[in-house]
VMD Tcl script that builds the backbone (N, CA, C; Angstrom):
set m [mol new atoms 432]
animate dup $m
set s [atomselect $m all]
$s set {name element resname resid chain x y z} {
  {N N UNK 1 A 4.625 126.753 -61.095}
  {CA C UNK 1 A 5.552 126.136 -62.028}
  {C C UNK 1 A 4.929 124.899 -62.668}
  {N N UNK 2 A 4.131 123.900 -61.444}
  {CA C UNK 2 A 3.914 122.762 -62.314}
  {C C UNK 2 A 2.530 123.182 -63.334}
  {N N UNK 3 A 1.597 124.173 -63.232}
  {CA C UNK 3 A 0.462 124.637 -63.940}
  {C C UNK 3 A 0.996 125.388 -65.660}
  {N N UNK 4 A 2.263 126.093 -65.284}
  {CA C UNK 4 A 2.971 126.241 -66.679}
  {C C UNK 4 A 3.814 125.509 -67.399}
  {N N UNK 5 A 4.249 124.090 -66.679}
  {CA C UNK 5 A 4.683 123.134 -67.242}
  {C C UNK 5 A 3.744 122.329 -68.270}
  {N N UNK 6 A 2.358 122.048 -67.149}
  {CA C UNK 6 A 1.574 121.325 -67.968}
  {C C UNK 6 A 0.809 122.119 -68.509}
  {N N UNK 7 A 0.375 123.104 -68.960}
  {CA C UNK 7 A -0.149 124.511 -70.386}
  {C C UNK 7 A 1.261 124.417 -71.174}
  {N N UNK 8 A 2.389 124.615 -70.999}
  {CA C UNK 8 A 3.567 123.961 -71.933}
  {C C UNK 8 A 3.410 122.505 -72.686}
  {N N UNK 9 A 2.994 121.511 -71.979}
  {CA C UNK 9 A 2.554 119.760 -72.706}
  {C C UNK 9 A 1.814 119.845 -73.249}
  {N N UNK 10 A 1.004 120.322 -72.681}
  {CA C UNK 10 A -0.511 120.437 -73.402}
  {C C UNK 10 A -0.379 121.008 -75.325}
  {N N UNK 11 A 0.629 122.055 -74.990}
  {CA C UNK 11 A 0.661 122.847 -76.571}
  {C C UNK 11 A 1.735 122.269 -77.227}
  {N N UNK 12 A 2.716 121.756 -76.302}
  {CA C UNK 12 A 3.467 120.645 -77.344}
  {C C UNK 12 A 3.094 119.785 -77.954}
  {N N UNK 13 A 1.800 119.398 -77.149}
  {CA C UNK 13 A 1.322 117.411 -77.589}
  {C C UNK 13 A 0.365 118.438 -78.717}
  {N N UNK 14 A -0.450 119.330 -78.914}
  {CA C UNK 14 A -1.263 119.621 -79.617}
  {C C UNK 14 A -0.616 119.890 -81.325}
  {N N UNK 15 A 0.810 120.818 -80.858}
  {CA C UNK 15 A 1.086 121.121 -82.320}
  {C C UNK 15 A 1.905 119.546 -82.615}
  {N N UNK 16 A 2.791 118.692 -81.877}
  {CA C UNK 16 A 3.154 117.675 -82.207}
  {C C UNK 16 A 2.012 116.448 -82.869}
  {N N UNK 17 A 0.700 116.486 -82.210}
  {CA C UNK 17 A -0.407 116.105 -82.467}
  {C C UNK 17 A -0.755 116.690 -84.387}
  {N N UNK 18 A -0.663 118.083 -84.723}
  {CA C UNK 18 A -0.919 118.610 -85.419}
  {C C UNK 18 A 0.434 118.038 -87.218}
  {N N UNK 19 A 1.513 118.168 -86.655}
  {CA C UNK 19 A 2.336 118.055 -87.492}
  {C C UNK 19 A 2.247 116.348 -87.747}
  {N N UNK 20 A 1.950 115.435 -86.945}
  {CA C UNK 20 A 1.376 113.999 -87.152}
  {C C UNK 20 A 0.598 113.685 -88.336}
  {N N UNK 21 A -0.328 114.889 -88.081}
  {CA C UNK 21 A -1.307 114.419 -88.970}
  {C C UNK 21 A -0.765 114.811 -90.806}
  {N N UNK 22 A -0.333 116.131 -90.283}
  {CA C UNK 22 A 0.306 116.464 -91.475}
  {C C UNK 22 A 1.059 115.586 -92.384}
  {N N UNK 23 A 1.863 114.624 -91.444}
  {CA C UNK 23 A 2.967 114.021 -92.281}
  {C C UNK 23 A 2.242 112.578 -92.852}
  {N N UNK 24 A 1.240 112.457 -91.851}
  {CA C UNK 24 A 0.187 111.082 -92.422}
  {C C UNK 24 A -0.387 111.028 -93.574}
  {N N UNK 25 A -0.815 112.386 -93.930}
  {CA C UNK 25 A -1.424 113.002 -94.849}
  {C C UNK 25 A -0.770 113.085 -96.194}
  {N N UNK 26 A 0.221 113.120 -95.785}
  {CA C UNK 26 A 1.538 113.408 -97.134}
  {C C UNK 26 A 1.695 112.084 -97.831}
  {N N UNK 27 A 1.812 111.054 -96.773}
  {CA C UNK 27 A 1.834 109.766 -97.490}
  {C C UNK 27 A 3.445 109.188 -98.013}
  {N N UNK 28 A 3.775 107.810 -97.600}
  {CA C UNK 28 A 5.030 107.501 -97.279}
  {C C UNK 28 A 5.974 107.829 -98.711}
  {N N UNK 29 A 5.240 108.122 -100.041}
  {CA C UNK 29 A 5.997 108.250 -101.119}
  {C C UNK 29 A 6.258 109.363 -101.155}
  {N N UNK 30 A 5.377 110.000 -100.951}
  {CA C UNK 30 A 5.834 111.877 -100.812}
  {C C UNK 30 A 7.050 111.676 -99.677}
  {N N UNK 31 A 7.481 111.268 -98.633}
  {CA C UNK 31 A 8.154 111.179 -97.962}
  {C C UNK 31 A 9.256 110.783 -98.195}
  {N N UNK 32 A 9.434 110.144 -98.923}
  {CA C UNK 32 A 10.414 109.012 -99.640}
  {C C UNK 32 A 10.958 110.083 -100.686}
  {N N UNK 33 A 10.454 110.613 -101.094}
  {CA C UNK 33 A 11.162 111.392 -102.418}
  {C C UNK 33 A 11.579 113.016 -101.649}
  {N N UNK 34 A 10.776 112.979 -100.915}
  {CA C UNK 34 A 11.945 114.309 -99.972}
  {C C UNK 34 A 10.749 115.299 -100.016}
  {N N UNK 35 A 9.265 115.562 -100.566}
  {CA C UNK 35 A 7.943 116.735 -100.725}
  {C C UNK 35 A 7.932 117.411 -99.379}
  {N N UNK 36 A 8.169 116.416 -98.489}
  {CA C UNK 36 A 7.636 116.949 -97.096}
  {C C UNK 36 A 8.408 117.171 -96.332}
  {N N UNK 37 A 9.903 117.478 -96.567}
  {CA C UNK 37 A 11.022 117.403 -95.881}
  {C C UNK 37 A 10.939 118.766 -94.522}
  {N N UNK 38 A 10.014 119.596 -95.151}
  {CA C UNK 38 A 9.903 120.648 -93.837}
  {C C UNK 38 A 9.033 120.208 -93.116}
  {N N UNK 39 A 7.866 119.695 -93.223}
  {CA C UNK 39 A 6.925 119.040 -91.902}
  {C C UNK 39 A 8.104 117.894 -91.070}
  {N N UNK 40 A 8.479 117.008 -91.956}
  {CA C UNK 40 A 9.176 116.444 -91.156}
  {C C UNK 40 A 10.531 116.211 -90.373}
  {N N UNK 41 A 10.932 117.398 -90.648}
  {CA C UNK 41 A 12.335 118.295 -90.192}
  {C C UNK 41 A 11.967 118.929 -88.933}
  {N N UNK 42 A 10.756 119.754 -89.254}
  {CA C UNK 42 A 10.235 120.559 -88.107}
  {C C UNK 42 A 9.684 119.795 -86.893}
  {N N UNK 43 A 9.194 118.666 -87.251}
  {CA C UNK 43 A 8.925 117.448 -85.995}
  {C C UNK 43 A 9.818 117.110 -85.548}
  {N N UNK 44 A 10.932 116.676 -86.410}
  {CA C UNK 44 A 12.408 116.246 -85.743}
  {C C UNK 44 A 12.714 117.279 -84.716}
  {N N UNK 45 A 12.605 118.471 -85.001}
  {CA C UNK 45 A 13.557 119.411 -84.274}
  {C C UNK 45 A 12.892 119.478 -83.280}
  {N N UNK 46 A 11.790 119.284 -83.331}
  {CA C UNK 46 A 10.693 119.553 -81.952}
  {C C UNK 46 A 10.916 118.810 -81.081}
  {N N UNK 47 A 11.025 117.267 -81.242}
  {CA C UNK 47 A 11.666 115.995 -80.549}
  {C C UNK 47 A 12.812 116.106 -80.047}
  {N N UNK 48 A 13.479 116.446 -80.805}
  {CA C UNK 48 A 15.248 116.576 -80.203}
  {C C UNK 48 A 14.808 118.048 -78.939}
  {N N UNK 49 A 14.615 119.136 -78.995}
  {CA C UNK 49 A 14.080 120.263 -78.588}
  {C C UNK 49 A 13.611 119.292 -77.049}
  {N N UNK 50 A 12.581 118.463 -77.364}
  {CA C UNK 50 A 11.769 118.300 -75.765}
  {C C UNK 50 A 12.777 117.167 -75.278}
  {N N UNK 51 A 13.238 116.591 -75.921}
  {CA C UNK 51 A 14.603 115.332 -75.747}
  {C C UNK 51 A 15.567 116.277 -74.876}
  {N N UNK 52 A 15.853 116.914 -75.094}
  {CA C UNK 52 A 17.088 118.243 -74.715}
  {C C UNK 52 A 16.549 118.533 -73.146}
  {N N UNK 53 A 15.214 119.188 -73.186}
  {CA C UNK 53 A 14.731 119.854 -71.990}
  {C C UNK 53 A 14.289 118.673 -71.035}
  {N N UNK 54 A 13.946 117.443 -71.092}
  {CA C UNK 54 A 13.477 116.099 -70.349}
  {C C UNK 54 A 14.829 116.107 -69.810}
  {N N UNK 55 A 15.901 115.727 -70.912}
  {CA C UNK 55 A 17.526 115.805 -70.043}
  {C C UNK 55 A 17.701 116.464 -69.631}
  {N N UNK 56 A 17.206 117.722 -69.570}
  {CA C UNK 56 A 17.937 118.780 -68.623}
  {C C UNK 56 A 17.274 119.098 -67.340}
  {N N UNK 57 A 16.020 118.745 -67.374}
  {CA C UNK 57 A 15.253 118.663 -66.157}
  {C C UNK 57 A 15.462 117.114 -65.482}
  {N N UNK 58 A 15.200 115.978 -65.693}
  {CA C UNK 58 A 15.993 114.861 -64.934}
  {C C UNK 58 A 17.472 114.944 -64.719}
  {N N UNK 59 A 18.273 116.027 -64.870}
  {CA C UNK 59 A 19.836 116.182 -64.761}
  {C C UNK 59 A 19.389 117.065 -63.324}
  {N N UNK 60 A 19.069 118.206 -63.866}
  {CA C UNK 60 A 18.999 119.595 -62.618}
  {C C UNK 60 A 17.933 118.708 -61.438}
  {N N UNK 61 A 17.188 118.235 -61.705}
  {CA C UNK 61 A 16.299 117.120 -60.355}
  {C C UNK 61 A 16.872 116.765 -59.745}
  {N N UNK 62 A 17.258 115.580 -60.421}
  {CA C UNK 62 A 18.435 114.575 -59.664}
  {C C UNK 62 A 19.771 115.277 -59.008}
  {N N UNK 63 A 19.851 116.044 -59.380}
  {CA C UNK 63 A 20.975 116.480 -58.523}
  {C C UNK 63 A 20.760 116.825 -57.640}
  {N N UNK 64 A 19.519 117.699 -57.915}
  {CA C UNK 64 A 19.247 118.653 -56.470}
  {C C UNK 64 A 18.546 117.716 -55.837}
  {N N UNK 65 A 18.385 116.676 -55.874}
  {CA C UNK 65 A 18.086 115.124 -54.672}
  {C C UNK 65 A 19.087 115.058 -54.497}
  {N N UNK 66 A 19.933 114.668 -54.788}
  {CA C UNK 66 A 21.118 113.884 -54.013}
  {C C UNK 66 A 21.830 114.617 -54.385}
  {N N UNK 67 A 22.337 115.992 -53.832}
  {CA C UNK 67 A 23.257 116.694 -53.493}
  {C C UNK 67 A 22.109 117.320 -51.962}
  {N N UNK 68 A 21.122 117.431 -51.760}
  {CA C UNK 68 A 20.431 117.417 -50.751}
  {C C UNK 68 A 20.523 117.004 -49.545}
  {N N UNK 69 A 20.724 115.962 -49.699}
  {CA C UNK 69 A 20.713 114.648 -48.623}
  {C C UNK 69 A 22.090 113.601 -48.563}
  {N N UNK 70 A 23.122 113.777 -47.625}
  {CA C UNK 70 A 24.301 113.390 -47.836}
  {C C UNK 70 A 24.162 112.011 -48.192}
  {N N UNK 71 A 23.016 110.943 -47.332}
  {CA C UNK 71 A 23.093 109.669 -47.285}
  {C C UNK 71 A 22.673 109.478 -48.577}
  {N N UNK 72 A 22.082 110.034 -49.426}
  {CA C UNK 72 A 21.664 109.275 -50.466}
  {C C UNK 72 A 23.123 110.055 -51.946}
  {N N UNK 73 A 23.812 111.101 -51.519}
  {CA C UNK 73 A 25.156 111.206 -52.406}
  {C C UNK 73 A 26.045 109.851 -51.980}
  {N N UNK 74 A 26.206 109.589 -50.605}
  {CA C UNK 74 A 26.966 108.655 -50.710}
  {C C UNK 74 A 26.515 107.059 -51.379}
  {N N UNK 75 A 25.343 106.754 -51.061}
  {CA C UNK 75 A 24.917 105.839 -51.507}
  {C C UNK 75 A 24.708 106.133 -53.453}
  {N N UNK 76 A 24.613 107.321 -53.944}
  {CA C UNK 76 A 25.273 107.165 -55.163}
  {C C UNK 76 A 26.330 107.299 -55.589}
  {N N UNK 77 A 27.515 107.663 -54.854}
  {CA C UNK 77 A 28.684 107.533 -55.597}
  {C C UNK 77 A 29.348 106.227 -55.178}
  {N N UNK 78 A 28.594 105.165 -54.421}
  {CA C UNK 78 A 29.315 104.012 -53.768}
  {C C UNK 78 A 28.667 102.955 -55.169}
  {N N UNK 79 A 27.431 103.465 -55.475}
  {CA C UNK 79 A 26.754 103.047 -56.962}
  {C C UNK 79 A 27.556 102.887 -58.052}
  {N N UNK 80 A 28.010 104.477 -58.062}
  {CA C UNK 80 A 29.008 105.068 -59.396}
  {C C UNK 80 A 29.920 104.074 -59.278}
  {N N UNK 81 A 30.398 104.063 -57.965}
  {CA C UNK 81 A 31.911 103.376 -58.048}
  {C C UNK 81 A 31.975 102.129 -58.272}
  {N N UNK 82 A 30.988 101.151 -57.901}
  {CA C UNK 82 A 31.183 100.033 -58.354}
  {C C UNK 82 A 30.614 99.606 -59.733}
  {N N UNK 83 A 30.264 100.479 -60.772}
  {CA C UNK 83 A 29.827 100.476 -61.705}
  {C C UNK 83 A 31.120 101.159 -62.566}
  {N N UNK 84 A 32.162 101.503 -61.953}
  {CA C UNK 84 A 33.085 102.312 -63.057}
  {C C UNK 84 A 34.390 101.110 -62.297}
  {N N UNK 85 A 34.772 100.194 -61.293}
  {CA C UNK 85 A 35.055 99.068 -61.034}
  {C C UNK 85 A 34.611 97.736 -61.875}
  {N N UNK 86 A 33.242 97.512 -61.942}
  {CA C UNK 86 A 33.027 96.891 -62.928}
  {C C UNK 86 A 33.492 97.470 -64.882}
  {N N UNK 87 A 33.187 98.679 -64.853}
  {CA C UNK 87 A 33.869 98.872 -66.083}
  {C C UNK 87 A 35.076 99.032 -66.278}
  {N N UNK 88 A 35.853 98.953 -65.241}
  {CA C UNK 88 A 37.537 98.688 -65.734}
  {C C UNK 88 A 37.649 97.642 -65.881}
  {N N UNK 89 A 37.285 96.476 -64.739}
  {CA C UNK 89 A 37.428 95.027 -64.774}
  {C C UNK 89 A 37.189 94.477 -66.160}
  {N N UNK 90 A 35.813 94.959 -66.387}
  {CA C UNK 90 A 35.289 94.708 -68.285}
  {C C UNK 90 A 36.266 94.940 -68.798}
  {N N UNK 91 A 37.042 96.205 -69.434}
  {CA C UNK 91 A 38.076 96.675 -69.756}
  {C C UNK 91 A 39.624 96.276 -70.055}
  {N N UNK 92 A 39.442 96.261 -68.805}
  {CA C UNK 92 A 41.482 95.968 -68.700}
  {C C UNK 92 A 41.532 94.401 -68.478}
  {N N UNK 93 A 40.597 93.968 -67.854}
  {CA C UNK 93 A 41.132 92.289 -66.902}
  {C C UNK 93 A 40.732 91.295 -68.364}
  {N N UNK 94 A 39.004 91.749 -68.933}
  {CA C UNK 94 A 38.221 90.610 -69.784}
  {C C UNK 94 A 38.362 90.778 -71.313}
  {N N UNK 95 A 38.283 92.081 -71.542}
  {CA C UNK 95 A 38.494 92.099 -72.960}
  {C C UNK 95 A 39.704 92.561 -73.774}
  {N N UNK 96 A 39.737 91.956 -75.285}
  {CA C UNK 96 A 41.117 91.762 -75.635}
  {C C UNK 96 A 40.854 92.700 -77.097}
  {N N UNK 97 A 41.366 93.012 -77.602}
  {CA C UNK 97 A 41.549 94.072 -78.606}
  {C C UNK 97 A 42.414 93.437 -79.940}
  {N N UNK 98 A 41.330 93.406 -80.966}
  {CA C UNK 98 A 42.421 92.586 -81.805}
  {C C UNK 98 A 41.358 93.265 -82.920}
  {N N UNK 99 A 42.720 93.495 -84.019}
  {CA C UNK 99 A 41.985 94.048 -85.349}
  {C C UNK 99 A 41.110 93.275 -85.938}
  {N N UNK 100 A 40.243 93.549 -86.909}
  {CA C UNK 100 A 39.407 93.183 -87.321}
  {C C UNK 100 A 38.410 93.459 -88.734}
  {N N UNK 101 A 38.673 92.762 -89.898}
  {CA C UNK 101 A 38.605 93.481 -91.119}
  {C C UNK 101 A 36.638 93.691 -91.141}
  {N N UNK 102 A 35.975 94.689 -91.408}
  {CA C UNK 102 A 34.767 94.286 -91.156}
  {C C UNK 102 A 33.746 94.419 -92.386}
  {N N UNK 103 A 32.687 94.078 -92.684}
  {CA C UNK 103 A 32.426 93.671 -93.915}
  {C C UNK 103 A 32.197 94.264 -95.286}
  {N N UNK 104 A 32.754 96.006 -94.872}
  {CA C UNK 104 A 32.346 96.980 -96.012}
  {C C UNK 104 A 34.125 97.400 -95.945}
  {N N UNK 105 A 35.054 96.741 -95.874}
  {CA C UNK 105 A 35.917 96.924 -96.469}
  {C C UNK 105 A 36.984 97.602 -95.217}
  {N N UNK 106 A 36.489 98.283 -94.480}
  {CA C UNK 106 A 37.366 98.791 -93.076}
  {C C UNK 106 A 38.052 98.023 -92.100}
  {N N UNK 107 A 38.507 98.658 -91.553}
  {CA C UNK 107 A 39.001 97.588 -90.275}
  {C C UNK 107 A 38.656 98.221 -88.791}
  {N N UNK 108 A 38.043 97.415 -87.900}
  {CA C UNK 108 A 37.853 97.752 -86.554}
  {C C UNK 108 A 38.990 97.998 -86.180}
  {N N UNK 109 A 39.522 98.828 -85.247}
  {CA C UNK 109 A 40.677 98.807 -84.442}
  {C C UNK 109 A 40.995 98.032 -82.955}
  {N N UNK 110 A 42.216 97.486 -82.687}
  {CA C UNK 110 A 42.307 96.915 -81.913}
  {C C UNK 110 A 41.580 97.781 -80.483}
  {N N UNK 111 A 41.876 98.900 -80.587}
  {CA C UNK 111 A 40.840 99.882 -79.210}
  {C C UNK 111 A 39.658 99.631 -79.639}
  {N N UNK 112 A 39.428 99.786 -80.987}
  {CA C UNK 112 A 37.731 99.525 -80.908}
  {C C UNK 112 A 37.278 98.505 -80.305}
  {N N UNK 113 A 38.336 97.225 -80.596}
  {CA C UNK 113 A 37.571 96.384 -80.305}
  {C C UNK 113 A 37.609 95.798 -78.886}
  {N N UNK 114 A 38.254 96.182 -77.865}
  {CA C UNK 114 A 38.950 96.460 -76.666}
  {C C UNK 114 A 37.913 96.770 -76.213}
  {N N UNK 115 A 37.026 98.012 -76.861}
  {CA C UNK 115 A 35.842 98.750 -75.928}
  {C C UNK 115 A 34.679 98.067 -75.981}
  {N N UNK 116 A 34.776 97.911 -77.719}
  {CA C UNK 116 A 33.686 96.737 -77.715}
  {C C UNK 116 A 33.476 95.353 -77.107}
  {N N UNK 117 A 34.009 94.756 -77.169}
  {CA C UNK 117 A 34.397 93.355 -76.058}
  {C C UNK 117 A 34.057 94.097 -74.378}
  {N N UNK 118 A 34.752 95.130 -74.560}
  {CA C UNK 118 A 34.470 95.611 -72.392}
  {C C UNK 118 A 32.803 95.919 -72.374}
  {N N UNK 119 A 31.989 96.460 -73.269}
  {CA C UNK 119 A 31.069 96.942 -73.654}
  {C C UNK 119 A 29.830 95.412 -73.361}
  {N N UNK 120 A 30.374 94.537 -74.255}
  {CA C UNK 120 A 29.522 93.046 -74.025}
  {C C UNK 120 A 29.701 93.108 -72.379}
  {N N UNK 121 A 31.120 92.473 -72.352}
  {CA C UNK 121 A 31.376 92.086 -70.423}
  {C C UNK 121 A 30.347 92.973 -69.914}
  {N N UNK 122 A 30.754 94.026 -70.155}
  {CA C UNK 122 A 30.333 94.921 -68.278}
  {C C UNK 122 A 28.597 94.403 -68.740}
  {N N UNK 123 A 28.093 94.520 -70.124}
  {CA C UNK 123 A 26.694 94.155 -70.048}
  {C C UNK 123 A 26.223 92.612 -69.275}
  {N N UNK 124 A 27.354 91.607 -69.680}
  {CA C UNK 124 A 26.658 90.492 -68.738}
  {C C UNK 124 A 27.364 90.439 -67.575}
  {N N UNK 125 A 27.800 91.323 -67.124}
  {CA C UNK 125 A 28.407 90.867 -65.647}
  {C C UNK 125 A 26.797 91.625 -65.102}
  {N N UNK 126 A 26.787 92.874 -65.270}
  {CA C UNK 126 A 25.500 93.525 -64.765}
  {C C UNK 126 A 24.107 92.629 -64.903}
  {N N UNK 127 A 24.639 91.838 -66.036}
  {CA C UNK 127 A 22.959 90.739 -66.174}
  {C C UNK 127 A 23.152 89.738 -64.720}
  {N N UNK 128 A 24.289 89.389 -65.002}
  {CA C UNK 128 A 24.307 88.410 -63.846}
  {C C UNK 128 A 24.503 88.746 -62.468}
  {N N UNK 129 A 24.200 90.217 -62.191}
  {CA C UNK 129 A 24.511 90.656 -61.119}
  {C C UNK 129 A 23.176 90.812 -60.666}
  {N N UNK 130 A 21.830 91.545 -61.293}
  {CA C UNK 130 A 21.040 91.621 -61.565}
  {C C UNK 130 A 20.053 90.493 -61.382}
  {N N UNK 131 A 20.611 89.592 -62.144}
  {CA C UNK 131 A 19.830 87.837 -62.227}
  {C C UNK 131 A 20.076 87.630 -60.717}
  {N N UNK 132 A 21.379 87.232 -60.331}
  {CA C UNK 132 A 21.883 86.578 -59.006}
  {C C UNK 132 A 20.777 87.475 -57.885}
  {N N UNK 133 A 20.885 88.624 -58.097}
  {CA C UNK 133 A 20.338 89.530 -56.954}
  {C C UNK 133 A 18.854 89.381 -57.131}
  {N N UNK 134 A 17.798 89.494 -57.905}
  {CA C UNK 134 A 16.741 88.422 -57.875}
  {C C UNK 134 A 16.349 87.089 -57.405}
  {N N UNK 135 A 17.489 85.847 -57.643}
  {CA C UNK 135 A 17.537 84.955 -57.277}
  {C C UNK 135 A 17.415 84.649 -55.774}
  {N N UNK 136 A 18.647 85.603 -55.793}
  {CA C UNK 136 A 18.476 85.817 -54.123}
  {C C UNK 136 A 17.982 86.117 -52.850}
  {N N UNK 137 A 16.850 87.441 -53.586}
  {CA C UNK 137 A 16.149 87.864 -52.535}
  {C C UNK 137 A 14.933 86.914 -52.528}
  {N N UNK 138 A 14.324 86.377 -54.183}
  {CA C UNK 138 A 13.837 85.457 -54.406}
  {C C UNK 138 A 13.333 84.577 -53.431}
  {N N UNK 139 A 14.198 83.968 -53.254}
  {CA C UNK 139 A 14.591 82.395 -51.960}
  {C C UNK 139 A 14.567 82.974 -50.797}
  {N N UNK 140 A 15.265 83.990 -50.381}
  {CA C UNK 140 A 15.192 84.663 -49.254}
  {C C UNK 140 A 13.882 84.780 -48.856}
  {N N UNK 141 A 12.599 85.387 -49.547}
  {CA C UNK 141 A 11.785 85.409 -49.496}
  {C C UNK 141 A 10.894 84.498 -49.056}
  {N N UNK 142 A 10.999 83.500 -50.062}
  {CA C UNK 142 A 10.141 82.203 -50.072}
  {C C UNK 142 A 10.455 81.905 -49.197}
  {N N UNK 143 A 11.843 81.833 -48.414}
  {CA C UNK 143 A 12.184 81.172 -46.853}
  {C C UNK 143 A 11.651 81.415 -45.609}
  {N N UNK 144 A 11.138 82.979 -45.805}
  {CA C UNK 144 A 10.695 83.402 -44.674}
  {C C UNK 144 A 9.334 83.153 -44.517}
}
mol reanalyze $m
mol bondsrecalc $m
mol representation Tube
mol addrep $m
């Protein structure tokens, strides 16, 4: 499996390698006016294509790790959980939801902006959870 994985990379990176050059070649004005829209359509799709199969192989992996080994399911759903705890707290306790006219003429919605505001929080509570827990082992360290 891993010998036809990597004869699979190998011919991805070559024709991805190949269509590179192509689109270099074309030159950013040809690009700009739309000449090369199939070289560079066909790269897109190729990307999204190995984007697709990377997710689907770190999905089917990871599972089959930790659905494997009980101690390490529990130790990720005790993960999950305080990460979907922290995102309610973000949510319901910190952020406030208030309309909002925005600069092309629309209006945010008070949910939008509810999610957005929980969206900041849960990001710096995790910074500072993150920071603190560095800090900590930090000193801990240096102490010993």
């Amino acid at each position: 499996m891993k010998k036809i994985l990597t004869i699979l990379l190998g011919i991805v990176g070559v024709v991805s390698i190949i269509f590179l050059a192509m689109i270099i070649s074309t030159g950013d004005e040809a690009i700009k006016a739309g000449e090369s829209s199939g070289t560079v359509n066909t790269i897109m799709y190729i990307g999204y294509v190995i984007l697709l199969l990377t997710l689907v192989f770190v999905v089917v992996f990871s599972l089959k790790n930790i659905l494997s080994n009980s101690e390490t399911l529990i130790n990720t759903l005790k993960g999950f959980g305080a990460f979907a705890l922290l995102a309610a707290i973000s949510y319901f306790g910190l952020a406030t939801g208030v309309e909002t006219p925005l600069k092309d003429g629309d209006m945010l919605s008070a949910g939008g902006s509810q999610l957005l505001g929980a969206g900041l929080y849960l990001f710096y509570l995790l910074l500072a959870i993150a920071g603190g827990s560095m800090l900590f082992f930090g000193i801990k360290k240096m102490i010993k």
